[in-house]
N, CA, C and O atoms as a printed pandas DataFrame, in Angstrom:
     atom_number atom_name residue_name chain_id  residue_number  x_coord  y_coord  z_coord
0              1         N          UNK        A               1  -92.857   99.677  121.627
1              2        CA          UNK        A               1  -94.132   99.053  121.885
2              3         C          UNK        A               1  -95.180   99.688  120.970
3              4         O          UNK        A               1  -95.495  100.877  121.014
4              5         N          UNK        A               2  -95.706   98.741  120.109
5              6        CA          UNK        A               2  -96.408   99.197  118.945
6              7         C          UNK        A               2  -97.875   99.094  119.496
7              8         O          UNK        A               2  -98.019   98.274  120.403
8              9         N          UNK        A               3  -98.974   99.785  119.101
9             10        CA          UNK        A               3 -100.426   98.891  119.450
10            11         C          UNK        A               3 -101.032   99.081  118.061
11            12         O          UNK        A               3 -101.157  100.190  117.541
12            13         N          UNK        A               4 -101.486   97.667  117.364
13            14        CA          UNK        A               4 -101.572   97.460  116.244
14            15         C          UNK        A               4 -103.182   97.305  116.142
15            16         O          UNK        A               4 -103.730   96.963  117.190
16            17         N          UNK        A               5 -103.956   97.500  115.083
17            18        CA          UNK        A               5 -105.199   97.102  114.659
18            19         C          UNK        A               5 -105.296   96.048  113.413
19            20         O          UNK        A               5 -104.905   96.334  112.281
20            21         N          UNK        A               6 -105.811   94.920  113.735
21            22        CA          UNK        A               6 -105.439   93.812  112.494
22            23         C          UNK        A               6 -106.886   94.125  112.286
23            24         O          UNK        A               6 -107.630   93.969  113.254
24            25         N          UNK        A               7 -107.466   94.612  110.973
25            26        CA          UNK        A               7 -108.586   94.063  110.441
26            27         C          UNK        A               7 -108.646   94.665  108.811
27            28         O          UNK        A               7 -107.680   95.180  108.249
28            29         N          UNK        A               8 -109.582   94.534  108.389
29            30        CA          UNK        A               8 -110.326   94.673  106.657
30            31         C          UNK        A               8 -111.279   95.263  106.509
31            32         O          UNK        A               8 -111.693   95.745  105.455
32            33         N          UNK        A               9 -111.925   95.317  107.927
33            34        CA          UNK        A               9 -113.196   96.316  108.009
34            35         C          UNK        A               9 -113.127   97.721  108.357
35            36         O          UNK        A               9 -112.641   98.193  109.385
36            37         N          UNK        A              10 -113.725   98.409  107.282
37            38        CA          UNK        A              10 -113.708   99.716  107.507
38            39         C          UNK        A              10 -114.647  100.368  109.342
39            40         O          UNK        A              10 -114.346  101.197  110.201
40            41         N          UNK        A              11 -115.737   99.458  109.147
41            42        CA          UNK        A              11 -116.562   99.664  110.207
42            43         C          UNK        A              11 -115.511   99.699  111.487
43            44         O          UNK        A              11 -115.397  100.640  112.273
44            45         N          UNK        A              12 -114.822   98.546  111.515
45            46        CA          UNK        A              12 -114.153   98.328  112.578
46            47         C          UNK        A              12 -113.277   99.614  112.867
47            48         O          UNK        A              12 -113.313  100.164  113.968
48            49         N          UNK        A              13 -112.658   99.967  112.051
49            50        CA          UNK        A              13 -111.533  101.149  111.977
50            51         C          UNK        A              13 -112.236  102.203  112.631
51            52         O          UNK        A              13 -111.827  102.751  113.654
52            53         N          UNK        A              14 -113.613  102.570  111.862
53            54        CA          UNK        A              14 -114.305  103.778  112.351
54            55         C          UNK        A              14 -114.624  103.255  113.630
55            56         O          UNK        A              14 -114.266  104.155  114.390
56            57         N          UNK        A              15 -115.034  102.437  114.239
57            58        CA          UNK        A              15 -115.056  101.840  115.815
58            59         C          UNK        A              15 -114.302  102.061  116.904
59            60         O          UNK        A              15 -114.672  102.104  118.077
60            61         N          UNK        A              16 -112.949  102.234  116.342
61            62        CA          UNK        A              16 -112.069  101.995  116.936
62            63         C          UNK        A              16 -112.108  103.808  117.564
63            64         O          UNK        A              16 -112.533  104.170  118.661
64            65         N          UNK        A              17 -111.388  104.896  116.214
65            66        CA          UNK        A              17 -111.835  105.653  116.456
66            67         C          UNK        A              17 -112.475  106.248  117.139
67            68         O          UNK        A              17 -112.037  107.228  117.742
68            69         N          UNK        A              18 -113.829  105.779  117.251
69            70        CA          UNK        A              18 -114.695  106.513  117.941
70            71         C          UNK        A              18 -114.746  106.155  119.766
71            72         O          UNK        A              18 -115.384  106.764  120.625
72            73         N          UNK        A              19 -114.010  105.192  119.896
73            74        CA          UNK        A              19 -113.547  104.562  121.073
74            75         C          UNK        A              19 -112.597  105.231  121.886
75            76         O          UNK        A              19 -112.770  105.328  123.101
76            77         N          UNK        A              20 -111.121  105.929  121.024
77            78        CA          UNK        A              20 -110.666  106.698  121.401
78            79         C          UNK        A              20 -109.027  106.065  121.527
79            80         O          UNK        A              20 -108.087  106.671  122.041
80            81         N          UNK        A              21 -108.968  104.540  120.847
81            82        CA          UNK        A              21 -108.241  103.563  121.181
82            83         C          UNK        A              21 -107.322  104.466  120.254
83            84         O          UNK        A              21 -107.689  105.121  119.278
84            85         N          UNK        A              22 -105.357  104.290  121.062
85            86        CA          UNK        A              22 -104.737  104.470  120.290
86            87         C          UNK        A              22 -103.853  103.525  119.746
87            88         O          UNK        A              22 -103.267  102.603  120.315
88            89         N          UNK        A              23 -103.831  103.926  118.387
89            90        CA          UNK        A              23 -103.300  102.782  117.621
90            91         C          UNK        A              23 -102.319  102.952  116.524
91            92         O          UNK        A              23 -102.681  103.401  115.436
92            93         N          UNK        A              24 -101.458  102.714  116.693
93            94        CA          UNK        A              24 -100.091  102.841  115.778
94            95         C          UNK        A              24  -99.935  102.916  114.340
95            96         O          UNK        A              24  -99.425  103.700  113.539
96            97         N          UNK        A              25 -100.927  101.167  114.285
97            98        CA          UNK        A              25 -100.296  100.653  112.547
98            99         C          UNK        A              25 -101.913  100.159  112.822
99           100         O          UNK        A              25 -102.539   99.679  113.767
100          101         N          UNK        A              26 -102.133  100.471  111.757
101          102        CA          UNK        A              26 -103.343   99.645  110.513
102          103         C          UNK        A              26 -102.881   98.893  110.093
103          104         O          UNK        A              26 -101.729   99.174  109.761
104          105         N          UNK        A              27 -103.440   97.113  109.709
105          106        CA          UNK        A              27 -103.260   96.398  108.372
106          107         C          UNK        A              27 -104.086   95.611  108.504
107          108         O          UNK        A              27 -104.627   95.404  109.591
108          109         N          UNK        A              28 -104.423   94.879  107.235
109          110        CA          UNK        A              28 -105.460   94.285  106.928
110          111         C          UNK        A              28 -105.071   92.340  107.267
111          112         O          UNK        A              28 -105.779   91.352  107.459
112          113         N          UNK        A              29 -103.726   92.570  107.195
113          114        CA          UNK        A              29 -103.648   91.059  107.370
114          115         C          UNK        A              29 -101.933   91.129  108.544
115          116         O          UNK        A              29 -101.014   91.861  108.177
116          117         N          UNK        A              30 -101.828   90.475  109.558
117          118        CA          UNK        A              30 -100.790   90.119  110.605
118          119         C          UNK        A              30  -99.535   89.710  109.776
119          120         O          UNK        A              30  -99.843   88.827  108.976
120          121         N          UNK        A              31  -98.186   90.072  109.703
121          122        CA          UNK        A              31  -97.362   89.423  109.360
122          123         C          UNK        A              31  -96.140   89.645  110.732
123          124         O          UNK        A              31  -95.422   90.558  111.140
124          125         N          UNK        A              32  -96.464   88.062  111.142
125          126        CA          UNK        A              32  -96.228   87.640  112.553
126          127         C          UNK        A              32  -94.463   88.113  113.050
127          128         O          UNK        A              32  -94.019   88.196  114.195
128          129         N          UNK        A              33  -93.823   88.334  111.882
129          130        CA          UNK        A              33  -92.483   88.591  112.146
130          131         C          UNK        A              33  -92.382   89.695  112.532
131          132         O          UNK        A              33  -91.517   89.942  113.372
132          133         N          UNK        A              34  -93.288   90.783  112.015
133          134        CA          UNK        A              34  -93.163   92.326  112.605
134          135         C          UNK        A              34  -93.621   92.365  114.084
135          136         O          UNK        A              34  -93.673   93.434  114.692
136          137         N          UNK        A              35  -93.931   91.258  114.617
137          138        CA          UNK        A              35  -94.608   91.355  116.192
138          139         C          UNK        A              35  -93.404   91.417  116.876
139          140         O          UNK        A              35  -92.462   90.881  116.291
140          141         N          UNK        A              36  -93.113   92.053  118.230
141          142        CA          UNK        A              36  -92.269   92.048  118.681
142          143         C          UNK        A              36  -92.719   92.218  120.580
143          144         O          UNK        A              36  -93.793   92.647  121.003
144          145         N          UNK        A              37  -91.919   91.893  121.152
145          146        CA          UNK        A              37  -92.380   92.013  122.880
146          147         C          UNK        A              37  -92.881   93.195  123.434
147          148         O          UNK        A              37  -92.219   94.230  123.365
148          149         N          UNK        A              38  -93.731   93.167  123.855
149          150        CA          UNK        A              38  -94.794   94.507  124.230
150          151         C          UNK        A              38  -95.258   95.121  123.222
151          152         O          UNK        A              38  -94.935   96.293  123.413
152          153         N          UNK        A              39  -95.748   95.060  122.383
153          154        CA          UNK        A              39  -97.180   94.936  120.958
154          155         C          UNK        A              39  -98.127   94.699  121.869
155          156         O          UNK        A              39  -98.270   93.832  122.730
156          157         N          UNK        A              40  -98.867   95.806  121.457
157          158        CA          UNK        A              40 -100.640   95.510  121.845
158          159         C          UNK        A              40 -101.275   94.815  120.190
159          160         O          UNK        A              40 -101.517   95.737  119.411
160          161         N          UNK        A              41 -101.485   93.761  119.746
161          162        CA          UNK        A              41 -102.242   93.529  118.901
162          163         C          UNK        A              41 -103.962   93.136  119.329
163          164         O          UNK        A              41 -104.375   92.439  120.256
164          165         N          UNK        A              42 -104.816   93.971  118.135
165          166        CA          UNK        A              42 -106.283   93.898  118.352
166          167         C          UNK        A              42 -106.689   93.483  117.249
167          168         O          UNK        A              42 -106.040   93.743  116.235
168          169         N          UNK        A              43 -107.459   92.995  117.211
169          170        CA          UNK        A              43 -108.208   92.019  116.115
170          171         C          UNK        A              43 -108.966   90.937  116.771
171          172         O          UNK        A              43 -109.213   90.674  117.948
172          173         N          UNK        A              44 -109.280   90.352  115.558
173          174        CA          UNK        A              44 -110.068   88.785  115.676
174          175         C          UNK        A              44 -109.267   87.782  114.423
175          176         O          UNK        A              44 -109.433   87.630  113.212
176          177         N          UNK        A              45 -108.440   87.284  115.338
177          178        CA          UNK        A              45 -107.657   86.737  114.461
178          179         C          UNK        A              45 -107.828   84.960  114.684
179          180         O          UNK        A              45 -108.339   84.534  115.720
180          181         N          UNK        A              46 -107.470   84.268  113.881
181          182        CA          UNK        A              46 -107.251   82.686  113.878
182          183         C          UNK        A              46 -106.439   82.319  115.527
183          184         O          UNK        A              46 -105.445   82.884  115.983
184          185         N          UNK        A              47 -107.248   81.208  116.160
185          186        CA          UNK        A              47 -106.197   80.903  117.519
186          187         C          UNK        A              47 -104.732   80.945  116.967
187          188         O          UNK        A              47 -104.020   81.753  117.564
188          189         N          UNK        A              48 -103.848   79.925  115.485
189          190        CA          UNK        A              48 -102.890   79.620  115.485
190          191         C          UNK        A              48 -102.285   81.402  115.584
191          192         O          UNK        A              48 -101.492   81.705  116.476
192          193         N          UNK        A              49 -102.703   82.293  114.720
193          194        CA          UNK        A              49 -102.407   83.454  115.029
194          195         C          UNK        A              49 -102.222   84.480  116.503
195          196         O          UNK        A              49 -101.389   85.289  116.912
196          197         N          UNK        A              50 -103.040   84.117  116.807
197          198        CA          UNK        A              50 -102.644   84.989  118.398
198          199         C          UNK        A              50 -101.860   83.875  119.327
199          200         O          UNK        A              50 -101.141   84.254  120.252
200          201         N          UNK        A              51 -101.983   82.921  119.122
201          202        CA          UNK        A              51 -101.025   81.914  119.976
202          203         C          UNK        A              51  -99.613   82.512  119.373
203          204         O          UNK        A              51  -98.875   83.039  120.205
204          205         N          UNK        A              52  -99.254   82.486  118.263
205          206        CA          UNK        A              52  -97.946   83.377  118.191
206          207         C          UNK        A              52  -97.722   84.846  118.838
207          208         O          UNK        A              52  -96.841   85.240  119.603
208          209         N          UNK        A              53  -98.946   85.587  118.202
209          210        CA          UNK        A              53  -98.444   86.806  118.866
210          211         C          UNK        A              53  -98.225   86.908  120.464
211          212         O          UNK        A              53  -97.811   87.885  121.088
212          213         N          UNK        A              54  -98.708   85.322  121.092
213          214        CA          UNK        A              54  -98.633   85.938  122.477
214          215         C          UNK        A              54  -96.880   84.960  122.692
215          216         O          UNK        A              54  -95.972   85.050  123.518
216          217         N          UNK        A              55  -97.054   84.316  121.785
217          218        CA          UNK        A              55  -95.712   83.825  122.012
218          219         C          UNK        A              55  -94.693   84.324  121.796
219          220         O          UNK        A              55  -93.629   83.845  122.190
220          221         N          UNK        A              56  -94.844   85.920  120.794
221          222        CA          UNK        A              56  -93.965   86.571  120.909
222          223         C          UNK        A              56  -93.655   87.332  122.028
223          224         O          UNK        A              56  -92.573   87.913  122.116
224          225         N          UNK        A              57  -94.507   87.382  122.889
225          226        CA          UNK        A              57  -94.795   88.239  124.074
226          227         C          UNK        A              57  -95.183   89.306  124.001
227          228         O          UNK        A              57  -94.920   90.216  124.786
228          229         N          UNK        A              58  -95.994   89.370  122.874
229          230        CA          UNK        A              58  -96.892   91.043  122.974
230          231         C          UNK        A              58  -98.608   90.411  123.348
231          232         O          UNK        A              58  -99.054   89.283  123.141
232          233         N          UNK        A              59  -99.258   91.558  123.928
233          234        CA          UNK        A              59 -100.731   91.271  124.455
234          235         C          UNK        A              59 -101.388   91.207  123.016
235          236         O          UNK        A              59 -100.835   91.432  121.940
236          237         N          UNK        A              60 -102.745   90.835  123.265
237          238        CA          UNK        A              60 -103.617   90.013  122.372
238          239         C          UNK        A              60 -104.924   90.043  122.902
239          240         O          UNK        A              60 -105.397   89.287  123.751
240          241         N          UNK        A              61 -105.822   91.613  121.935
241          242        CA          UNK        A              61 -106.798   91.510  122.484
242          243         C          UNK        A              61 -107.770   91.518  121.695
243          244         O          UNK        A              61 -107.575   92.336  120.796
244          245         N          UNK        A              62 -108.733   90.986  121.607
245          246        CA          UNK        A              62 -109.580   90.169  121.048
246          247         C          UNK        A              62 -111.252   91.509  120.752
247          248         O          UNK        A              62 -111.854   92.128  121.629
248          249         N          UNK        A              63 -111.514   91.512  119.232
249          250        CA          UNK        A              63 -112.223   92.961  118.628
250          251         C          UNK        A              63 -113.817   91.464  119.284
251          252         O          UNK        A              63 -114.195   90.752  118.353
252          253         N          UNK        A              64 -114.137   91.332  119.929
253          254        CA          UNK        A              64 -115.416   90.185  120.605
254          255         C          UNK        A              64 -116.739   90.995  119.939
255          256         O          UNK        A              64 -116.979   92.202  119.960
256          257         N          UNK        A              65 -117.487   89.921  119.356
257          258        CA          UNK        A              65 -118.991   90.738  118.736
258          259         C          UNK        A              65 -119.665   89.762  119.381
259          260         O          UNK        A              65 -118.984   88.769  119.639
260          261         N          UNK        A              66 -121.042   89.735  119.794
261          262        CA          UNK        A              66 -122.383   89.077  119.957
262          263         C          UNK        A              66 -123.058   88.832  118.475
263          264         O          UNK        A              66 -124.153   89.327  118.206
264          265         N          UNK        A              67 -122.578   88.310  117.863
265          266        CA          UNK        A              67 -123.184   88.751  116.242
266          267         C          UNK        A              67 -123.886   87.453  115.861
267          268         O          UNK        A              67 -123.291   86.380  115.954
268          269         N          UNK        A              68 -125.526   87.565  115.303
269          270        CA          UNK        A              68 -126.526   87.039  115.159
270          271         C          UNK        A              68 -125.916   86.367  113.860
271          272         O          UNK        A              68 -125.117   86.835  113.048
272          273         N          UNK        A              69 -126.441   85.312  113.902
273          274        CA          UNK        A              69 -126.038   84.338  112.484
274          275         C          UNK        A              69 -126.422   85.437  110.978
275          276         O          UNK        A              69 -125.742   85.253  109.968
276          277         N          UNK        A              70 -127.403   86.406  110.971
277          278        CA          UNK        A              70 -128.007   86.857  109.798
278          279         C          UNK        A              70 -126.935   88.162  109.525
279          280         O          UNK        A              70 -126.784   88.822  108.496
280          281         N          UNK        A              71 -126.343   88.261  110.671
281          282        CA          UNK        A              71 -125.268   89.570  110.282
282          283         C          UNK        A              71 -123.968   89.158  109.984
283          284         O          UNK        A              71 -123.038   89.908  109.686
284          285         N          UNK        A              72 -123.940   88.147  110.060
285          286        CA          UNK        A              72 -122.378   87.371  109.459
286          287         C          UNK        A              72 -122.335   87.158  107.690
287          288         O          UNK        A              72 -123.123   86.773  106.827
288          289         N          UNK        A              73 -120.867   87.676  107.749
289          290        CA          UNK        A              73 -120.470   87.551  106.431
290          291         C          UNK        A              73 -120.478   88.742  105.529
291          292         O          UNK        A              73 -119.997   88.616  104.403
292          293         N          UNK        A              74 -121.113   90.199  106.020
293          294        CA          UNK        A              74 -121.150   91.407  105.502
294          295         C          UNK        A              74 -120.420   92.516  106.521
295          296         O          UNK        A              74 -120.008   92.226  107.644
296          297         N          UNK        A              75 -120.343   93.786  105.935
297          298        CA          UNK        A              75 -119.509   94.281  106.243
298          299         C          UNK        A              75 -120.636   95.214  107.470
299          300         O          UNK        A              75 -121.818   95.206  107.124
300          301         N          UNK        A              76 -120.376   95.848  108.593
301          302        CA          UNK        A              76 -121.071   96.380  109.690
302          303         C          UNK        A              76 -120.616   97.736  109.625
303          304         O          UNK        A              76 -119.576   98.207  109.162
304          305         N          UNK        A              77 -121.719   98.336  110.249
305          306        CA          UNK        A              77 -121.068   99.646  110.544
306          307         C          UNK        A              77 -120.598   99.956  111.787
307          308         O          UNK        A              77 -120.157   98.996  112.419
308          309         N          UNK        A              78 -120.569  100.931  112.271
309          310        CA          UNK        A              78 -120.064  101.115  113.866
310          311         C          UNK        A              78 -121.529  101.136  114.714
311          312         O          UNK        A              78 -121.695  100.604  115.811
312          313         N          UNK        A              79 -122.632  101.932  113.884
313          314        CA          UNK        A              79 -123.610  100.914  114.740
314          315         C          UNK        A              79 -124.097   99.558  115.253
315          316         O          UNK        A              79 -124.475   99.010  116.288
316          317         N          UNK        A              80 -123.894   99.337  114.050
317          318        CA          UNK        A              80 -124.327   97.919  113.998
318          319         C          UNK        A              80 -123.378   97.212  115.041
319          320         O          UNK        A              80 -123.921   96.435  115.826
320          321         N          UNK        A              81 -121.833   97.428  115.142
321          322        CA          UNK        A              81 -120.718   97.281  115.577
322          323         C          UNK        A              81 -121.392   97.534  117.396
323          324         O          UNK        A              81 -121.547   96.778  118.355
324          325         N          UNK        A              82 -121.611   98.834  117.174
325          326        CA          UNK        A              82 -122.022   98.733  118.914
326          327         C          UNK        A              82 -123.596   98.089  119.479
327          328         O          UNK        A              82 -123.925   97.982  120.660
328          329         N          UNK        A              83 -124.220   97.803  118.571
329          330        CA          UNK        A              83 -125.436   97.451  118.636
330          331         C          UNK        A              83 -125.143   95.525  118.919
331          332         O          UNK        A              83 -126.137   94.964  119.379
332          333         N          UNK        A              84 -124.149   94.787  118.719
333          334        CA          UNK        A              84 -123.478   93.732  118.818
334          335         C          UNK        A              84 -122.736   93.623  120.096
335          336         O          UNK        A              84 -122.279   92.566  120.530
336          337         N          UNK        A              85 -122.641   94.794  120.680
337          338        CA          UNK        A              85 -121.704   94.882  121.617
338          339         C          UNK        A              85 -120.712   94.352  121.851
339          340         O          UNK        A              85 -120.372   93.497  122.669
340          341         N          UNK        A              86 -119.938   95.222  120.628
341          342        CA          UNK        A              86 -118.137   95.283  120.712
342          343         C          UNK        A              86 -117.517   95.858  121.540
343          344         O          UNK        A              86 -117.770   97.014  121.879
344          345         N          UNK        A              87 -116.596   95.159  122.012
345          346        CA          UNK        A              87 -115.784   95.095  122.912
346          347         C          UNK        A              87 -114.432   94.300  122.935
347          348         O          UNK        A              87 -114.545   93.088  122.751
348          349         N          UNK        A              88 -113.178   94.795  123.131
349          350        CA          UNK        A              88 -112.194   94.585  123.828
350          351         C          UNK        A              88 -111.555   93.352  124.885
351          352         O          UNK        A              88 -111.258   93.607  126.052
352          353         N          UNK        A              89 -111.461   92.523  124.511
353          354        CA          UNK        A              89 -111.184   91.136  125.567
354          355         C          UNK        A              89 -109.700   90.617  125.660
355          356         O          UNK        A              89 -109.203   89.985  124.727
356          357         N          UNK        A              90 -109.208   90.820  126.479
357          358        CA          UNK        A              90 -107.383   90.572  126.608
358          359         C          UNK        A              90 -107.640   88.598  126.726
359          360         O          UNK        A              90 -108.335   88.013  127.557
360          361         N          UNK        A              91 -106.961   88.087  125.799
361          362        CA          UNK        A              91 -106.669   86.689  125.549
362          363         C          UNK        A              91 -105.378   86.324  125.547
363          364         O          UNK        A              91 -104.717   86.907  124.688
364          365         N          UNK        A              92 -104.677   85.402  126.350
365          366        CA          UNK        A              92 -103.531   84.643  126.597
366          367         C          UNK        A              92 -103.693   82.814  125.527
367          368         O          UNK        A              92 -104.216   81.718  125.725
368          369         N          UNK        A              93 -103.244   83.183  124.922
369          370        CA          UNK        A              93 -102.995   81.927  123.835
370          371         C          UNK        A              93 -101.798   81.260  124.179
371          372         O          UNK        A              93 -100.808   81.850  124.610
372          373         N          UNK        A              94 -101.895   79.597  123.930
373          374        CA          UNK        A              94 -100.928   79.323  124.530
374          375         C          UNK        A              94 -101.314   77.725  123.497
375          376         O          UNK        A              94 -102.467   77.307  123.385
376          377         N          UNK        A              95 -100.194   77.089  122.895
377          378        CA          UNK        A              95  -99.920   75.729  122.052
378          379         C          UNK        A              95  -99.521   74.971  123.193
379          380         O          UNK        A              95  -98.602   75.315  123.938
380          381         N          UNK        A              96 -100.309   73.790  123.354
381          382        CA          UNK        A              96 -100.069   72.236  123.771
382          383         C          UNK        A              96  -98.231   72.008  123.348
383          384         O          UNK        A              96  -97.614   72.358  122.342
384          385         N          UNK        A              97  -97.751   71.257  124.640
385          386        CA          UNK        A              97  -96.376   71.090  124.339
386          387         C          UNK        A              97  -96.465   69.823  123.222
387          388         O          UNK        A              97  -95.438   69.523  122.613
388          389         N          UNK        A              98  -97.603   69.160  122.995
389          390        CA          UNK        A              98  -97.538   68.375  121.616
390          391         C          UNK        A              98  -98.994   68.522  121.346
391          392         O          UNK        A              98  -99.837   68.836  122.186
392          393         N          UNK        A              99  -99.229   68.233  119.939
393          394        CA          UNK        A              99 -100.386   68.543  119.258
394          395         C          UNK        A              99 -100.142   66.688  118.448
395          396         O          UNK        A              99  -99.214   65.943  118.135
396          397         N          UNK        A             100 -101.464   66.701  118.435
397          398        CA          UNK        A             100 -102.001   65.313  118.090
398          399         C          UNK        A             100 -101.436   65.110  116.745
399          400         O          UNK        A             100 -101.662   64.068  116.130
């Protein structure tokens, strides 16, 4: 049972850190085959993405920001990070038995 951190942001990393969260593997991008049953994956990833990881049967918890339209698109720090109030949100993803 791995507990993984999916992100690109340094801020985030130092966040995490300072949180106290433990965490296995770093990477910057999910490659869904290494997921395996009981994986904690954290990030903010694409729905089609965590709908797999939960379909692999590992948890899926969600890096959640309050983030103002003017702070999007640059990189944050861990203030800024807690000043957004980041937080931790366990999400169950789940695909329609047919898609349109």
């Amino acid at each position: 049972m791995t507990a993984w951190f999916i992100t690109r942001h340094p801020g985030a990393r130092e966040w995490a850190r300072e949180q106290g969260l433990h965490i296995d593997r770093y990477a910057s991008h999910l490659d869904p085959v290494l997921i395996e049953a009981g994986d904690t994956i954290i990030g903010s990833l694409p729905v089609h993405l965590a709908a797999t990881v939960c379909e692999r049967g590992a948890r899926y918890l969600n890096l959640s920001l309050d983030l103002p339209e003017h702070a999007r698109g640059r990189e944050l720090s861990t203030g800024e990070l807690r000043a957004f109030n980041a937080r931790l949100e366990a999400f169950s993803v789940t695909r329609p038995a047919r898609t349109p």
